[in-house]
C-alpha positions in Angstrom: 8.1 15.1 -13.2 10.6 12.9 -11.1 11.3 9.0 -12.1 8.7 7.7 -9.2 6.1 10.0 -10.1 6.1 9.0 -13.2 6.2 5.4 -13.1 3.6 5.6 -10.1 1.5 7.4 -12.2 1.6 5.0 -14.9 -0.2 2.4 -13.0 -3.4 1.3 -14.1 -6.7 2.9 -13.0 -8.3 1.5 -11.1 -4.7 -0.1 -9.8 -5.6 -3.4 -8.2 -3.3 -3.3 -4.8 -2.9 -6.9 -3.3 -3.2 -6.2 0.6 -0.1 -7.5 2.7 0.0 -9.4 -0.5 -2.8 -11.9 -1.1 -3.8 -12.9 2.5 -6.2 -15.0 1.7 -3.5 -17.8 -0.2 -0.7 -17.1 1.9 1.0 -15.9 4.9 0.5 -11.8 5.1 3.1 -9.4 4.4 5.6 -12.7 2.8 7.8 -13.2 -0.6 4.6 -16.0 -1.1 1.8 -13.6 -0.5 3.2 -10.7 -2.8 4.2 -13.6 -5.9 0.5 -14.6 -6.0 -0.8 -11.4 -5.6 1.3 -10.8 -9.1 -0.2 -14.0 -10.0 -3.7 -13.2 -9.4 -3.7 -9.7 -11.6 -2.3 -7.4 -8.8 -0.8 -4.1 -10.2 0.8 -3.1 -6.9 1.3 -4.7 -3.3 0.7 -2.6 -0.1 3.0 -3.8 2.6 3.8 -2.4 6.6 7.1 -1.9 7.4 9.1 -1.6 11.0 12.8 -1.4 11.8 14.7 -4.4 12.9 17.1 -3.8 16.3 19.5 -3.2 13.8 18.1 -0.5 11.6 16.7 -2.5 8.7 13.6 -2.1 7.8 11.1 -5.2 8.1 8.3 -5.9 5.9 5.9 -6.6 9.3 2.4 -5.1 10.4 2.4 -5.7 13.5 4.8 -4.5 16.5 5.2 -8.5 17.3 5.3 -11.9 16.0 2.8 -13.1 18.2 -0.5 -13.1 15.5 1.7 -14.3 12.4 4.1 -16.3 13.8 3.1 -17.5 17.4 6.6 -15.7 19.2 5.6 -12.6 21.5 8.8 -11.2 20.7 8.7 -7.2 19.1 10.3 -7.1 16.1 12.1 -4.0 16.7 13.8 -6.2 19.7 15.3 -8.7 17.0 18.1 -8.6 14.3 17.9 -8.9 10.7 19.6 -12.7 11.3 17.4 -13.3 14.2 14.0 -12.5 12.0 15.0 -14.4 9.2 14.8 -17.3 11.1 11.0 -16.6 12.7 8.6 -18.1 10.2 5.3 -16.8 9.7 2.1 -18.8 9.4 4.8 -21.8 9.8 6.1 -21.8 6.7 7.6 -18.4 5.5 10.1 -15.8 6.8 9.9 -12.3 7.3 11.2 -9.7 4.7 13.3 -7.0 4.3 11.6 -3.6 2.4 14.8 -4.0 0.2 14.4 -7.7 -0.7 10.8 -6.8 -1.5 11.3 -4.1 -4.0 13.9 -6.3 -6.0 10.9 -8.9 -6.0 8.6 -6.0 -6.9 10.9 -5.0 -9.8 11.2 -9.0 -11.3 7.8 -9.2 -11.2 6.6 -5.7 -12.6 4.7 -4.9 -9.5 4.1 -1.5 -8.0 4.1 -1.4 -4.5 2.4 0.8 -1.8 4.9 1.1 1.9 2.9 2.1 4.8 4.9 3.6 7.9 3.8 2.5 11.0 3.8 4.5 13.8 4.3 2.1 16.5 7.8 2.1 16.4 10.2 3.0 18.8 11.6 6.0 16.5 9.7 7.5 14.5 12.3 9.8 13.3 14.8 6.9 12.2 11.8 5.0 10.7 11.3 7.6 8.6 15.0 7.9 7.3 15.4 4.3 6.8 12.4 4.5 4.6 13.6 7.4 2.5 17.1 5.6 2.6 16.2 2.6 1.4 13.9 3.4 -1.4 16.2 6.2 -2.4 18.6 3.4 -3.0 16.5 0.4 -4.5 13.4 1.6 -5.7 14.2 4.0 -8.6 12.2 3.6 -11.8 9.5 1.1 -9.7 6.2 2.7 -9.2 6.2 3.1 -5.5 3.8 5.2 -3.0 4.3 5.9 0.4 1.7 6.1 3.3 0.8 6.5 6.7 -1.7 7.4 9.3 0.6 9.8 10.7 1.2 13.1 9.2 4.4 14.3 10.7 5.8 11.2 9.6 4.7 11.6 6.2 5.6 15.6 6.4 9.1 14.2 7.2 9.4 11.5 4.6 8.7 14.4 1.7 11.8 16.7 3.0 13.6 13.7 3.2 12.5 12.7 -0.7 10.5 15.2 -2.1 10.2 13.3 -5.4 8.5 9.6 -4.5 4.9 10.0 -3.8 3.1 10.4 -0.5 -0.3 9.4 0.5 -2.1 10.1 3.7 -4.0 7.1 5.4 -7.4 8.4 6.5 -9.7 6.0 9.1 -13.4 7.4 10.0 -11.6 8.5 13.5 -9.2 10.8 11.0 -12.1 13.2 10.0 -12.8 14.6 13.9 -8.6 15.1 14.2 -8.0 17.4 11.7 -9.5 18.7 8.7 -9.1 16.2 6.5 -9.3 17.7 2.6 -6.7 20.0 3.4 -4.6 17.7 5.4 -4.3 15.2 2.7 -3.4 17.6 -0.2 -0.7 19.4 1.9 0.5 15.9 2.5 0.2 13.5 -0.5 -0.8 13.2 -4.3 -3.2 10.6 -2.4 -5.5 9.7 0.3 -6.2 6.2 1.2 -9.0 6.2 2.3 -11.7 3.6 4.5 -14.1 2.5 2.4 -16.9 3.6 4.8 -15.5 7.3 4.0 -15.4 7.3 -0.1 -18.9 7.6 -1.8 -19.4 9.2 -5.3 -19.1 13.2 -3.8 -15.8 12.3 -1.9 -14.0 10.7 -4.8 -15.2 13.9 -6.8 -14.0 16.5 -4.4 -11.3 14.7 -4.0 -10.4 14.0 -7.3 -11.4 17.7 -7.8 -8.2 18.9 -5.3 -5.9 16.9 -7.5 -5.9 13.8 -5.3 -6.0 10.2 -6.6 -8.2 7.9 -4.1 -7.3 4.3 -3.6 -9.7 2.5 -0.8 -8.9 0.1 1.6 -9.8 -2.6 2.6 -12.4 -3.8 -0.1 -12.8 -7.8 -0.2 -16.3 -8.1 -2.0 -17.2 -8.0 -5.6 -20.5 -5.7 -5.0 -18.4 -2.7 -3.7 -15.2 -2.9 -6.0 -18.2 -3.1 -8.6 -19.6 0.0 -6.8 -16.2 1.5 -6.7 -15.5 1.2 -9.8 -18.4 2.9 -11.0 -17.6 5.7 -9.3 -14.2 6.5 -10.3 -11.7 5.3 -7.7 -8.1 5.2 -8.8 -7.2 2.4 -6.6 -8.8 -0.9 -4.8 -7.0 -2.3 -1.9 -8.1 -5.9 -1.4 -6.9 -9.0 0.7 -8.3 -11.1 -2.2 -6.7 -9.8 -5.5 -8.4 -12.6 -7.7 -11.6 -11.6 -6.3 -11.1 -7.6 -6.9 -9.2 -8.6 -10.3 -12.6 -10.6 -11.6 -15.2 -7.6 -10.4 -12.8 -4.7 -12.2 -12.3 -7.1 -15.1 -15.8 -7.2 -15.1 -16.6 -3.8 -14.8 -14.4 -2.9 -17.4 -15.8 -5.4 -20.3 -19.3 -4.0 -19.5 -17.8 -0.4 -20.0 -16.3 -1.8 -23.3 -18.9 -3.1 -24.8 -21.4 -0.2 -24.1 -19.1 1.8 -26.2 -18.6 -0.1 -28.7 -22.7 -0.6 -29.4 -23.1 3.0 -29.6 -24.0 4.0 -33.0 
């Protein structure tokens, strides 16, 4: 087993992923969001990432600054120096992926990297990606997904040893068929929580897939989740999620421990 599927499948299970960070303290997708989403009992951060003009890739969701940081520029049409000074929500600046994983490593955080495919080459997305975690992300526990499967069936030529996961939306089930899709593609799927119920995690689970669900911001359904065997939770409130699988787990704890 390579160094990054082991240490990815070390995490924790559930594994608590803080989405874009912890959205709900800080600016999305910032060095602020992702160190209080290690604060607030994250395992692992999912971020979004998208190349600068010049090639480096950007820790942003969306194709321009306009919703985070009130400047319709796209961020593909700016340089690393020109982003770092753009300041989300006001206050913070916009990362690099390889600034993040050093982060990632200090604090003991896992981290999930979604691909978008909004970008203007797919192709040299994709490279950067492999490139870049290649370089700095050895020994961390790192997963990569997307939406798109031709970008994910290029990231595993270009490193067949760091984990894949396929990003699956309700839309996803009518464009291909899904099971097969995902297991061709990914240890994972990442899934919408209106798609995961107790006989998709099994058959999933039974095909050798791990199942994280996104995005899941109240107690009642990471409870639910929980319950039925998920191996990840991806929430925009990490101390939330934390509480209800903290939860979940003391209950499971203390039945077994009463039982003569």
């Amino acid at each position: 087993m390579s160094t990054w599927r082991q240490a990815y499948s070390a995490l924790p299970r559930p594994t608590l992923f803080g989405h874009r960070g912890s959205r709900t303290s800080a600016p999305e997708n910032t060095l602020a969001a992702f160190r209080i989403a290690a604060a607030d009992g994250a395992d692992a951060i999912e971020l979004d990432v998208r190349p600068s003009k010049d090639g480096e890739l950007m820790v942003m969701h969306d194709p321009t600054l306009e919703r985070t940081a009130s400047d319709p520029r796209a961020v593909h049409a700016l340089t690393v120096a020109e982003l770092a000074r753009v300041r989300v929500g006001g206050s913070e600046r916009v990362p690099t992926l390889a600034e993040t994983l050093t982060l990632c490593r200090e604090l003991g955080l896992g981290l999930n990297v979604e691909l978008k495919r909004d970008v203007p080459s797919r192709t040299r997305a994709v490279q950067s990606a492999a490139r870049t975690l290649k370089r700095s992300a050895v020994g961390l526990p790192v997963i990569v997904s997307s939406f798109d499967p031709l970008m994910l069936l290029a990231f595993r030529v270009l490193a067949p040893a760091i984990p894949t996961a396929l990003l699956v939306e309700p839309d996803s089930v009518a464009r291909y068929r899904l099971d097969r899709a995902a297991r061709y593609l990914g240890v994972a799927i990442h899934a919408d929580q209106k798609l995961v119920g107790s006989e998709a995690v099994a058959r999933w689970h039974a095909q050798g897939l791990r199942v994280a669900v996104w995005t899941v911001n109240d107690a009642a359904t990471v409870t639910e989740l929980c319950r039925i065997g998920v191996d990840g939770i991806i929430s925009d409130n990490p101390a939330m999620a934390r509480a209800a699988i903290d939860a979940v787990q003391g209950a499971g704890r203390s039945s077994s421990s009463s039982t003569p």
